[in-house]
N, C-alpha and C positions, 0 to 999 in steps of 0.2 A: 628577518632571520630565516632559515633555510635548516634544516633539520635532514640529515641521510642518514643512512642505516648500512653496515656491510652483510647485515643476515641476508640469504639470500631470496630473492622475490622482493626486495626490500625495492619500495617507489611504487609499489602498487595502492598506496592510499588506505585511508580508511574503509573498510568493507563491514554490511552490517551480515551480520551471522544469523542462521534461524535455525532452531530445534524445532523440527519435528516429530512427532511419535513415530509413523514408518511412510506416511503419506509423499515425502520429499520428491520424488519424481513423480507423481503425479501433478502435484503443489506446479512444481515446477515448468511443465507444460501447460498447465491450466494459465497462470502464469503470463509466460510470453504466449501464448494466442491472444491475450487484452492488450496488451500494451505495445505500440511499436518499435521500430529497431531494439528486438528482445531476441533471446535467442538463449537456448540448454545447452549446455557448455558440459564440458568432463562431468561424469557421473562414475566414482570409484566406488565399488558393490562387493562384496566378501568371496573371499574364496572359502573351498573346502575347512580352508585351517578352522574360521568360525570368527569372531564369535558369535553372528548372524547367519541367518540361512544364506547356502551358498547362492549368488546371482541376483540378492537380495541390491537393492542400492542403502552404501555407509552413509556417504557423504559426496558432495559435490558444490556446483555453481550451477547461476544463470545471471541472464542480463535482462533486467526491464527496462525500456527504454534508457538503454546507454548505461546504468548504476548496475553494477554486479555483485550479488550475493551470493555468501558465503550459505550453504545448508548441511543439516546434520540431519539422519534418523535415530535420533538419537533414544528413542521411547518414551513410555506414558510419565517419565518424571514431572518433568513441566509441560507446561503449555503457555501458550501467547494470554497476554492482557492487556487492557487498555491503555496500561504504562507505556506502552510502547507500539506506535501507530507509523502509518506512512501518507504524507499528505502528496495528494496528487493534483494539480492546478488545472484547472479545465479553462480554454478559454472562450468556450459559450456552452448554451447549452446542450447544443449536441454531443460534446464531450461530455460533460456530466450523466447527462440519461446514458452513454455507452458505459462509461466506468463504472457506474451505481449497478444499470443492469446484469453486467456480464460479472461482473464481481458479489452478486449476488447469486449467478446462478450454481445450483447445484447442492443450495440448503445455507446459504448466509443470512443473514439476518440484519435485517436494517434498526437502526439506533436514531438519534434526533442530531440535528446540527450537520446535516451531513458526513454524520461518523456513522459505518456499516462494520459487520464481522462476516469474513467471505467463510464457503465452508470449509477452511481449516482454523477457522478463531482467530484467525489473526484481523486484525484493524487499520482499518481504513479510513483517511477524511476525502471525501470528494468534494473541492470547493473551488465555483467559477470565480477568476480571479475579477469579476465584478462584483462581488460580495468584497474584496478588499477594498476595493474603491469607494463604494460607497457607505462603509464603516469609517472611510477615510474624510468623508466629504465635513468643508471648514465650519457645516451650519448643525451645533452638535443636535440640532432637532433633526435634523435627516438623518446622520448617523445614526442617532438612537434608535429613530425609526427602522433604518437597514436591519439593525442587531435585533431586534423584538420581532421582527417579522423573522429573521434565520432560528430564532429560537423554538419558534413555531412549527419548523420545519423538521423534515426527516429528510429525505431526497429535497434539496435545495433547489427550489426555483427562481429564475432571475427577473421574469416575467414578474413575480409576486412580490420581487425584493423590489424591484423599481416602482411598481403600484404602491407599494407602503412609503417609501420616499417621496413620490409625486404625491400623494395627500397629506404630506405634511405641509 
């Protein structure tokens, strides 16, 4: 089934939306320098009329690698929780040590299980997609073993996950 829309912009997909207190172009640039083909898009910012300072930025977009979101400055009402996170697949470890680091820099805070909070609160899983694999393996004694060693972990290492599987 096939679903259109005549509103207009309509075919642009689901996009995920973020509040931010007034960070949003900052956020934003911080942002696409981690991740590639990313890139800050339209940033629409208040004029005189108000109800922000004027040249301030409202609202806008960016693009993290390829996925574009929707942002607001929308102020101190809410803020990000762990309800809602962004998982990003690294495919060894070199990805992983770049995403954890650079998404940590600037006052984030790292978590266990490879879930970090960069510094605007928002959450993050960084997971080499051989921690799927070998959660995945048919012998559930490896498995387990994979999962009990990632539990262990903060910044997930794959070197450490494959050591707890090879001693079982």
């Amino acid at each position: 089934m096939t679903l259109t829309s005549d509103r207009p912009g309509a075919g642009t997909g689901i996009q995920p939306c973020l509040w931010f207190d007034d960070q949003l172009e900052e956020a934003a640039h911080f942002y696409a320098a981690i991740f590639p083909n990313s890139s800050v898009g339209h940033l629409s910012r208040y004029s005189e009329a108000g109800p922000g300072e004027p040249g301030t930025v409202m609202a806008g977009e960016f693009t993290l690698d390829g996925l574009t979101f929707k942002a607001i400055n929308g102020g101190p009402m809410f803020s990000f929780t762990e309800a809602v996170s962004f998982s990003v697949s690294c495919a060894d470890q070199a990805e992983v040590d770049h995403y954890w680091t650079s998404l940590l820099e600037g006052g984030g805070q790292e978590s266990m299980c490879g879930w970090l909070k960069d510094r605007f609160g928002l959450s993050w899983q960084i997971v080499p997609t051989r921690l799927y694999e070998l959660m995945s393996d048919p012998d559930p004694a490896r498995a387990s073993a994979a999962a009990q060693a990632m539990l262990g972990m903060q910044r997930i290492v794959v070197a450490d996950l494959e050591a707890a599987v090879a001693a079982v």
